[in-house]
C-alpha positions in Angstrom: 0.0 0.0 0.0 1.3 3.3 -1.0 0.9 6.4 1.8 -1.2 8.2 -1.0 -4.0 5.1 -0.4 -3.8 5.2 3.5 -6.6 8.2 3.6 -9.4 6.2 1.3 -8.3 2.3 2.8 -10.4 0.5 5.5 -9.8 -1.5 8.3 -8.8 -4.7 6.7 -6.5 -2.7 4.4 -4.3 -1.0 6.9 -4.5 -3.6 9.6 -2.2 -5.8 7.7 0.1 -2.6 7.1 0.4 -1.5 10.4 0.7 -4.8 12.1 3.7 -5.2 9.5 4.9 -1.6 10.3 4.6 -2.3 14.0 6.8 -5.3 14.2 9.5 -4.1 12.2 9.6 -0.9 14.7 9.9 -3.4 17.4 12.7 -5.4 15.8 14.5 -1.8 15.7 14.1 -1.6 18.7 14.5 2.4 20.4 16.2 3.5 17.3 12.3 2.3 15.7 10.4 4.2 18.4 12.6 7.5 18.1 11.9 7.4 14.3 8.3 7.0 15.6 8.5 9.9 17.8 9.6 12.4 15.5 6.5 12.6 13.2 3.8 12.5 16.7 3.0 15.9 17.9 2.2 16.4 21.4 -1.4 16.9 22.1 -2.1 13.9 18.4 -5.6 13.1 19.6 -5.7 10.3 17.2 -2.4 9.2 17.6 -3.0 9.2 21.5 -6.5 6.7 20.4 -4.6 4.7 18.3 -1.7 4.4 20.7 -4.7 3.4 23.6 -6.2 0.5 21.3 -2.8 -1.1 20.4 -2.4 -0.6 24.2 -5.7 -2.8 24.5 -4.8 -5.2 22.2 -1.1 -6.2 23.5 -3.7 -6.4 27.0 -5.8 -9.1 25.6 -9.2 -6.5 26.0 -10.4 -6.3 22.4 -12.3 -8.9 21.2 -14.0 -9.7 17.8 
């Protein structure tokens, strides 16, 4: 998926991409999540509600 197709794609579209994304950051470990860091503003209300439902998924609390 190219960025320019992030704004129009659905759930089942960027799942796959950001689960990809999100484990690559990992294996970068801190060098991953300063990269990560860079582009989120302080005060990213949808970054913060994004950030809260991967929180609640690495807990086990979302279900289908």
């Amino acid at each position: 998926m190219k960025i320019a197709d992030i704004d129009a794609a659905g759930p089942d579209g960027l799942a796959p991409v950001l689960h990809a994304s999100l484990k690559r950051l990992g294996e970068l470990g801190r060098e991953g999540a300063v990269a990560l860091k860079r582009l989120v503003d302080d005060g990213d209300a949808e970054f913060e509600e994004a950030a809260a439902w991967i929180a609640d998924i690495a807990d086990g609390k979302v279900d289908d």
